[in-house]
mmJSON file of the N, C-alpha and C atoms, coordinates in Angstrom:
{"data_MODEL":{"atom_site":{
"group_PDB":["ATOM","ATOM","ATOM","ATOM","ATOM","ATOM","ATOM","ATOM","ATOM","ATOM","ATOM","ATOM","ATOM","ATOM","ATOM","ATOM","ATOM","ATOM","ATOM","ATOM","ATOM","ATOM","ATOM","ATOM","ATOM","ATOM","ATOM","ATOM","ATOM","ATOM","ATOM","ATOM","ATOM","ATOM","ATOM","ATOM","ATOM","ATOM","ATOM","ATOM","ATOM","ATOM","ATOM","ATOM","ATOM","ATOM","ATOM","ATOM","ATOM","ATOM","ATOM","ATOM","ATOM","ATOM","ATOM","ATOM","ATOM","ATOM","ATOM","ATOM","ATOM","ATOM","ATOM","ATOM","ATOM","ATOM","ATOM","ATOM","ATOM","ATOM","ATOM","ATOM","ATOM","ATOM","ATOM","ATOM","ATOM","ATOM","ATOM","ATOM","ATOM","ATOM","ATOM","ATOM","ATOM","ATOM","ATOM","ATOM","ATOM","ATOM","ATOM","ATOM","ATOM","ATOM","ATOM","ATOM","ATOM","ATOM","ATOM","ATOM","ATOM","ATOM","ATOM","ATOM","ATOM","ATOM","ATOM","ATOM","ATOM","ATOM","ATOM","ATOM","ATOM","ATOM","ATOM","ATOM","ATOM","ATOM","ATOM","ATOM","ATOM","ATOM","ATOM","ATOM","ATOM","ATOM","ATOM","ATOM","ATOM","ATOM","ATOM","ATOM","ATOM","ATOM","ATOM","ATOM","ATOM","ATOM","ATOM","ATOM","ATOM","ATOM","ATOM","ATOM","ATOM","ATOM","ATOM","ATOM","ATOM","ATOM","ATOM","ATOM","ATOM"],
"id":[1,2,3,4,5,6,7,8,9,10,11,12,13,14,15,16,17,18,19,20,21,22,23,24,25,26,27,28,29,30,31,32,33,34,35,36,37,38,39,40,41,42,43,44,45,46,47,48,49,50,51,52,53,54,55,56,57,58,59,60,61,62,63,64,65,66,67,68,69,70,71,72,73,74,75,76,77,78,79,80,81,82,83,84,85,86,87,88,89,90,91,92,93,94,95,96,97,98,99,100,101,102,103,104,105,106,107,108,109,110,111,112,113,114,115,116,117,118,119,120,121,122,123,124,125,126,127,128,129,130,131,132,133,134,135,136,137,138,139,140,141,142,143,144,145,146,147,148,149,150,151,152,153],
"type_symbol":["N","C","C","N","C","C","N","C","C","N","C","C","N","C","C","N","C","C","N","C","C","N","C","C","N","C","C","N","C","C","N","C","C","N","C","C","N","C","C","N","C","C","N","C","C","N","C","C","N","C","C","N","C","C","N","C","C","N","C","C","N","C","C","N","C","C","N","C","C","N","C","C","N","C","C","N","C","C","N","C","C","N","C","C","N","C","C","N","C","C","N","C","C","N","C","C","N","C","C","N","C","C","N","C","C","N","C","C","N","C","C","N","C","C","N","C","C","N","C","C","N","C","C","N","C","C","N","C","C","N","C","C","N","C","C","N","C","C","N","C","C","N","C","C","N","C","C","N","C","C","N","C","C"],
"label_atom_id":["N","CA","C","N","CA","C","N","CA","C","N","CA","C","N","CA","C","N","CA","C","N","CA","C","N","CA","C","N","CA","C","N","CA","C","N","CA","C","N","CA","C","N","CA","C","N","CA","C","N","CA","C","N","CA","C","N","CA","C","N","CA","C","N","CA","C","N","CA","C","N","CA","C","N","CA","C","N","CA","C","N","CA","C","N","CA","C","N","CA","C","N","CA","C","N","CA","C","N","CA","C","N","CA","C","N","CA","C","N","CA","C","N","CA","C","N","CA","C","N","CA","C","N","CA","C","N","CA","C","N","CA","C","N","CA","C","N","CA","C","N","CA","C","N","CA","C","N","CA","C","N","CA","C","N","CA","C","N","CA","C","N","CA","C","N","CA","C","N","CA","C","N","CA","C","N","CA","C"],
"label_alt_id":[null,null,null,null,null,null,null,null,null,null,null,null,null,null,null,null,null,null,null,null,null,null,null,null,null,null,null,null,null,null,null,null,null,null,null,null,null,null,null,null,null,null,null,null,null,null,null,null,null,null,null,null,null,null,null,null,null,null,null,null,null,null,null,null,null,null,null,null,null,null,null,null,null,null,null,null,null,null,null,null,null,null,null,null,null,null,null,null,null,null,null,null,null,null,null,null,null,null,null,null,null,null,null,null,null,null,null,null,null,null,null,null,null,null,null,null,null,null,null,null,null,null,null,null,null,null,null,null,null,null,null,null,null,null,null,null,null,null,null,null,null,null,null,null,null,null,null,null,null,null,null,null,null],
"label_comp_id":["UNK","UNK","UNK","UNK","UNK","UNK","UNK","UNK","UNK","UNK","UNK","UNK","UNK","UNK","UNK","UNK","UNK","UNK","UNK","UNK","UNK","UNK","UNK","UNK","UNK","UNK","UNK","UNK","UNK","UNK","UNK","UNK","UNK","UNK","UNK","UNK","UNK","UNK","UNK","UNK","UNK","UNK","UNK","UNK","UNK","UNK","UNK","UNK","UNK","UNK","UNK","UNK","UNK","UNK","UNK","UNK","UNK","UNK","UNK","UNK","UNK","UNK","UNK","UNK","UNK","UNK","UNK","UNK","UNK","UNK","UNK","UNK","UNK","UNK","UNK","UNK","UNK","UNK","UNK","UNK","UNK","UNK","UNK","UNK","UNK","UNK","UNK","UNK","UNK","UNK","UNK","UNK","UNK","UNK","UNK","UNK","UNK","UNK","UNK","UNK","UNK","UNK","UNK","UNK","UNK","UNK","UNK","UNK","UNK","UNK","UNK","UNK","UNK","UNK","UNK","UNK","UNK","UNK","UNK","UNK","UNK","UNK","UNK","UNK","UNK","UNK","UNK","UNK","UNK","UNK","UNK","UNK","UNK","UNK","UNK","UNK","UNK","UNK","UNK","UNK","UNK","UNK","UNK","UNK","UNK","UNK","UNK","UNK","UNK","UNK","UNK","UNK","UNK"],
"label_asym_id":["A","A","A","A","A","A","A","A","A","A","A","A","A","A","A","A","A","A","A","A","A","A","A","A","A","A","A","A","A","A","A","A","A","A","A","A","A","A","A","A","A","A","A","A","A","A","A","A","A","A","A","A","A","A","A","A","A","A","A","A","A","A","A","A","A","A","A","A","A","A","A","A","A","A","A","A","A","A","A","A","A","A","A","A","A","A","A","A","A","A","A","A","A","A","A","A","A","A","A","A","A","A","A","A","A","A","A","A","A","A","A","A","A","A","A","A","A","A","A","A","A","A","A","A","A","A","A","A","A","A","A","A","A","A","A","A","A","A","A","A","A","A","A","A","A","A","A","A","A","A","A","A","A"],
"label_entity_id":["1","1","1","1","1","1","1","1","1","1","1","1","1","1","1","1","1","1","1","1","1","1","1","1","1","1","1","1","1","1","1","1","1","1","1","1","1","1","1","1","1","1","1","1","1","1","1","1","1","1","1","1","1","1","1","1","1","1","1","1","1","1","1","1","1","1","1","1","1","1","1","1","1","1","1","1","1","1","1","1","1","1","1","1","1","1","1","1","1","1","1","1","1","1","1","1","1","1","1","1","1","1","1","1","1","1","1","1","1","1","1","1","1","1","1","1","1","1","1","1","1","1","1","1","1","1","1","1","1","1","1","1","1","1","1","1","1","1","1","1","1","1","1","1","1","1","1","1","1","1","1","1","1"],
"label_seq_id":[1,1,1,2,2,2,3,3,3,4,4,4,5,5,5,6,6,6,7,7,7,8,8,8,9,9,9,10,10,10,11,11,11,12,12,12,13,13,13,14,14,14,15,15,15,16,16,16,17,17,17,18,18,18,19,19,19,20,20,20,21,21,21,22,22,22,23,23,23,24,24,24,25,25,25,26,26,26,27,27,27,28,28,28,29,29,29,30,30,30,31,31,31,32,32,32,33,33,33,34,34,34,35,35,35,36,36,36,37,37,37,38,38,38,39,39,39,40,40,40,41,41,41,42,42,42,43,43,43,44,44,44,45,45,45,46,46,46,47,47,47,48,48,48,49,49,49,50,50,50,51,51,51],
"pdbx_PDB_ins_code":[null,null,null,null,null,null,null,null,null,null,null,null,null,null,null,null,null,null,null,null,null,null,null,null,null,null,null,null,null,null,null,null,null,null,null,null,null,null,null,null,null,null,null,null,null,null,null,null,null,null,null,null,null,null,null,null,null,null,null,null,null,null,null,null,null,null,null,null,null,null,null,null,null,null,null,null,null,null,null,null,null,null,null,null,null,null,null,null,null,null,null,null,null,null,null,null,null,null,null,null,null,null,null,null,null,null,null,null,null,null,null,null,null,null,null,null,null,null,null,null,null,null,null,null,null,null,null,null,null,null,null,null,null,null,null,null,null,null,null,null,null,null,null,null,null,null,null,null,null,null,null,null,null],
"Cartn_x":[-104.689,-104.417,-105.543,-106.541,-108.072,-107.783,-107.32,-107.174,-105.976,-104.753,-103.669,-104.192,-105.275,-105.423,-106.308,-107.332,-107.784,-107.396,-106.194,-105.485,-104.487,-104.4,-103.499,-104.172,-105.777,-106.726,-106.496,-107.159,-107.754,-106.536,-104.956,-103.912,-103.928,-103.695,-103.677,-104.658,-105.922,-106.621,-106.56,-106.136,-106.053,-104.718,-103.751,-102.138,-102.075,-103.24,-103.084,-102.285,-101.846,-100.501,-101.351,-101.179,-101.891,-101.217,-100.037,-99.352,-99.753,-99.921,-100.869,-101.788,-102.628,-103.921,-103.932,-103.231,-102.986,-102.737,-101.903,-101.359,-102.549,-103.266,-104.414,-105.362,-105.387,-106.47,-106.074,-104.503,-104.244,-103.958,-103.422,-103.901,-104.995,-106.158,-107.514,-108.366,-107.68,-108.143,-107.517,-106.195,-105.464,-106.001,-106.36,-107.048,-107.905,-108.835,-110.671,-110.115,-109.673,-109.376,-108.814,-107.717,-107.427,-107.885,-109.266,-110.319,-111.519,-111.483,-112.698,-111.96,-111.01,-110.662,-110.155,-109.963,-109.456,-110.804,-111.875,-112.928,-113.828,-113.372,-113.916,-113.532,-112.465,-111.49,-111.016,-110.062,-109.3,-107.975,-106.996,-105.597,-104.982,-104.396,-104.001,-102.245,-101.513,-100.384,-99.496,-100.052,-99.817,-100.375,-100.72,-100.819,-102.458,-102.774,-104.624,-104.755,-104.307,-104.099,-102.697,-102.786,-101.806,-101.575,-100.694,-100.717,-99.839],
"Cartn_y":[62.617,61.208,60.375,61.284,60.124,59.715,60.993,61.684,60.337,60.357,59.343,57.901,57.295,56.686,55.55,56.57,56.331,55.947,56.713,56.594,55.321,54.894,54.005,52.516,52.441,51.197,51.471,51.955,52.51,51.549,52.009,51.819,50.269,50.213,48.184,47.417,47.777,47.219,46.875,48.094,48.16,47.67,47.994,46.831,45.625,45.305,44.054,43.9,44.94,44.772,44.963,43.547,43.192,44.436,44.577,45.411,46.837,47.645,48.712,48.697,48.085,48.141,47.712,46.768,47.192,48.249,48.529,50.244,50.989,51.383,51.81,51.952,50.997,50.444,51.18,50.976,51.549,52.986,53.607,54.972,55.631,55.289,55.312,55.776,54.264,54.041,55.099,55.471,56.551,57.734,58.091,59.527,59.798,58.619,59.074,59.241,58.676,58.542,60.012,60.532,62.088,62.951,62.663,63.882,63.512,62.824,62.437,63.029,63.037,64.059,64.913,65.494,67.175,67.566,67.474,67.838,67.907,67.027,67.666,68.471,68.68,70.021,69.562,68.035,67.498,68.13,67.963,68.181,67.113,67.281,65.761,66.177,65.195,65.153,66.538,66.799,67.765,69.385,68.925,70.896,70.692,71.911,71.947,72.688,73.07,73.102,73.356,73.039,72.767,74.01,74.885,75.722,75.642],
"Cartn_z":[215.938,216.073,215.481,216.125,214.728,213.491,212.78,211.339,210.634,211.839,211.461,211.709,212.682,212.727,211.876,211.091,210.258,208.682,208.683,207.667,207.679,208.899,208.572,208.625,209.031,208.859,207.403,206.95,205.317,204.484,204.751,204.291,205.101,205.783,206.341,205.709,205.51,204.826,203.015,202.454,200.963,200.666,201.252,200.991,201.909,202.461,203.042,203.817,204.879,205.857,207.228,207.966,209.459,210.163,210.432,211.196,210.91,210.075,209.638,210.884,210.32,210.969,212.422,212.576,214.433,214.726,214.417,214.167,214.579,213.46,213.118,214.42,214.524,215.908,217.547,217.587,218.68,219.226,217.492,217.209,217.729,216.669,216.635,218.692,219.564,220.417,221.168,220.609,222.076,221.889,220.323,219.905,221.025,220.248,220.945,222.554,223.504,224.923,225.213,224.455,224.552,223.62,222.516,222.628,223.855,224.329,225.719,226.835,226.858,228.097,228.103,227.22,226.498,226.471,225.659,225.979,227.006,228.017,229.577,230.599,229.989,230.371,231.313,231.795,231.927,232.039,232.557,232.092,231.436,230.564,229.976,229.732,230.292,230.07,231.052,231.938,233.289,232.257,231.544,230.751,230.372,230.608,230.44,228.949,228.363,226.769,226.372,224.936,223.979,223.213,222.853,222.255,221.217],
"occupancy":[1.0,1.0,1.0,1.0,1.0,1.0,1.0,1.0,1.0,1.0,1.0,1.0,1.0,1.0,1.0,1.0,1.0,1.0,1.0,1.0,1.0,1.0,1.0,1.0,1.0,1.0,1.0,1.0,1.0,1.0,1.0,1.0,1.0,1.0,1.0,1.0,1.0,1.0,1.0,1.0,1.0,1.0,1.0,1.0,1.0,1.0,1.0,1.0,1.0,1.0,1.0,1.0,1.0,1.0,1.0,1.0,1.0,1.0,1.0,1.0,1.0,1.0,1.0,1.0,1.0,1.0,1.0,1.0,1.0,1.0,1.0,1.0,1.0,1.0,1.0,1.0,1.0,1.0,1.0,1.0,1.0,1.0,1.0,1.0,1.0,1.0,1.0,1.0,1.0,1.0,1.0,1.0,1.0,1.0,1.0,1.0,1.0,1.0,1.0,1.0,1.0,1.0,1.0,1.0,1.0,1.0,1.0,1.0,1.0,1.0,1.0,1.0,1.0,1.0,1.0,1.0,1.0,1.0,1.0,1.0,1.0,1.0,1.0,1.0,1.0,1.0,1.0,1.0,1.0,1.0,1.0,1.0,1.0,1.0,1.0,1.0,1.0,1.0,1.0,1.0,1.0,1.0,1.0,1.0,1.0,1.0,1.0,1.0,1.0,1.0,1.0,1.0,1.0],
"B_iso_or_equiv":[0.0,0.0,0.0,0.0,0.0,0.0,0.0,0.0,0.0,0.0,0.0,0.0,0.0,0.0,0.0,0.0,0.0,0.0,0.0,0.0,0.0,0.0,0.0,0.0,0.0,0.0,0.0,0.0,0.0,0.0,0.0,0.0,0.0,0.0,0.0,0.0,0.0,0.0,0.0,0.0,0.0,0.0,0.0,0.0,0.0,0.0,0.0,0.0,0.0,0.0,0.0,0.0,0.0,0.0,0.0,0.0,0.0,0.0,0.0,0.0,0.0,0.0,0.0,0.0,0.0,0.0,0.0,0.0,0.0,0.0,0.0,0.0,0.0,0.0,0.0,0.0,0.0,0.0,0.0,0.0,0.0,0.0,0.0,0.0,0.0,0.0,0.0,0.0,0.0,0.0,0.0,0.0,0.0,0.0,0.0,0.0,0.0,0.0,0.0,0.0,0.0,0.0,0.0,0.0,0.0,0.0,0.0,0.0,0.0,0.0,0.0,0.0,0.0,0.0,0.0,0.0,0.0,0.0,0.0,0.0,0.0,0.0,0.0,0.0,0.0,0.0,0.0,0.0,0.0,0.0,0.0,0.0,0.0,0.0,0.0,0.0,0.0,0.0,0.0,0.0,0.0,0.0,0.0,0.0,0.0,0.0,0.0,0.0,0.0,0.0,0.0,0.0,0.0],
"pdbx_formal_charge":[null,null,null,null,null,null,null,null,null,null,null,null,null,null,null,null,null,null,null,null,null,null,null,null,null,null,null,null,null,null,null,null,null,null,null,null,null,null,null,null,null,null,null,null,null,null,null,null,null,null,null,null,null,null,null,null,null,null,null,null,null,null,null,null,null,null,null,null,null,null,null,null,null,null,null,null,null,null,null,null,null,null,null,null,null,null,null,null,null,null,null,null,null,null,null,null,null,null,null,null,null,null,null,null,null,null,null,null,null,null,null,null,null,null,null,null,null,null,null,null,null,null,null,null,null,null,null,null,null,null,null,null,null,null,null,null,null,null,null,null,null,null,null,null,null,null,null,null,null,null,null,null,null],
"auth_seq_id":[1,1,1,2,2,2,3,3,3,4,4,4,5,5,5,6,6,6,7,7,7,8,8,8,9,9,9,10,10,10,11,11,11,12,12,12,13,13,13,14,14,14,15,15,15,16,16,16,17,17,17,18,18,18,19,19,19,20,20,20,21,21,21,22,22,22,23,23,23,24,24,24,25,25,25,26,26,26,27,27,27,28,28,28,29,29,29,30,30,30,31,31,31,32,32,32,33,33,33,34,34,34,35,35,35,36,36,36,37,37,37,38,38,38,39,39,39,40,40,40,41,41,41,42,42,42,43,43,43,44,44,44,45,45,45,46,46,46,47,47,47,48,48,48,49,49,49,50,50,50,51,51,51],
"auth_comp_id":["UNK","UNK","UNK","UNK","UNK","UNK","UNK","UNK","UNK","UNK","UNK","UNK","UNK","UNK","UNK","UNK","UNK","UNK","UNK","UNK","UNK","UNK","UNK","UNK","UNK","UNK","UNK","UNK","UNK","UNK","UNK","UNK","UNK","UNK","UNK","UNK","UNK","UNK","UNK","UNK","UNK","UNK","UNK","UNK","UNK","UNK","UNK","UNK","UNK","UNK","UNK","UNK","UNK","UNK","UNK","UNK","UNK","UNK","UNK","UNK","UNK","UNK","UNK","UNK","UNK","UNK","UNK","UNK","UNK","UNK","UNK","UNK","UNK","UNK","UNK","UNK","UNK","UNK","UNK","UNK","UNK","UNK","UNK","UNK","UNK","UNK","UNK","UNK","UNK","UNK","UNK","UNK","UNK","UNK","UNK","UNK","UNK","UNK","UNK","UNK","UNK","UNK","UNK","UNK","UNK","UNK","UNK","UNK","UNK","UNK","UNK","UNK","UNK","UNK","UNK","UNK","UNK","UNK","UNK","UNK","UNK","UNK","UNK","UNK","UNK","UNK","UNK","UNK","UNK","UNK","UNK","UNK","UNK","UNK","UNK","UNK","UNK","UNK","UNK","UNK","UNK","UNK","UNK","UNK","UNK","UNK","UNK","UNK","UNK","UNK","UNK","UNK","UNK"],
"auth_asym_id":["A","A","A","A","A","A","A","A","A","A","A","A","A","A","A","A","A","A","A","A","A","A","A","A","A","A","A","A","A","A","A","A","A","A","A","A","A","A","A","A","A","A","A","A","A","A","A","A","A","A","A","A","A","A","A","A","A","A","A","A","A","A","A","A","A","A","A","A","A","A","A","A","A","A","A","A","A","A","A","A","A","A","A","A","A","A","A","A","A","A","A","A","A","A","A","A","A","A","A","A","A","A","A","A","A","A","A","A","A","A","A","A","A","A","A","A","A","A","A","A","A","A","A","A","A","A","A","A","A","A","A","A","A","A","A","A","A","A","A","A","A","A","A","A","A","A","A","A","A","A","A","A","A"],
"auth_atom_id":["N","CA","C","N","CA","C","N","CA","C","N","CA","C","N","CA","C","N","CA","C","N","CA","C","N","CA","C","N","CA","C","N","CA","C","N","CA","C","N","CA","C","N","CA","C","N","CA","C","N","CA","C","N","CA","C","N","CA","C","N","CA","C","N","CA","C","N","CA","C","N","CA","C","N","CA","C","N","CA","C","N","CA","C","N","CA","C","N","CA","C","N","CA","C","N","CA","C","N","CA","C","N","CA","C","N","CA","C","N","CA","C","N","CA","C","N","CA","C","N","CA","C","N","CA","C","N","CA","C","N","CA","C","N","CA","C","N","CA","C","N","CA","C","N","CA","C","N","CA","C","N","CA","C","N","CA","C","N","CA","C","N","CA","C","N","CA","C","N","CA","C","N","CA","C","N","CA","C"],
"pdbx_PDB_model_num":[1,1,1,1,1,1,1,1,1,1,1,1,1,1,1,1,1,1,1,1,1,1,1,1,1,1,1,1,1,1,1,1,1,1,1,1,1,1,1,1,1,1,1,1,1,1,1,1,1,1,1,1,1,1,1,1,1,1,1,1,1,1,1,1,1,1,1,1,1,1,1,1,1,1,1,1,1,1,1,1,1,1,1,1,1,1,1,1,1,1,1,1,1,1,1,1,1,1,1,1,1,1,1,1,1,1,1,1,1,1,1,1,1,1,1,1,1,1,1,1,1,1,1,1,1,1,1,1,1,1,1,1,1,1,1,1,1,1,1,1,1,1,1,1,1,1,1,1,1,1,1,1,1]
}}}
């Protein structure tokens, strides 16, 4: 979700589309929040990894 999220600022920014980059932003923000608690060995989403 970083990876997409990043990609889609990059892309809102260079075609000039506001909505992109909100996009982008809220992506971005949900990533980092579920690698911060996947990496504390959290359960995220009732399952403690993803296979």
């Amino acid at each position: 979700m970083l990876i997409l999220g990043l990609i889609l600022l990059v892309l809102g920014l260079v075609l000039d589309i506001s909505i992109l980059w909100t996009i982008g932003i809220i992506v971005l923000i949900v990533g980092a929040v579920l690698l911060l608690l996947g990496s504390t060995g959290r359960a995220v989403g009732g399952r403690r990894h993803w296979y």
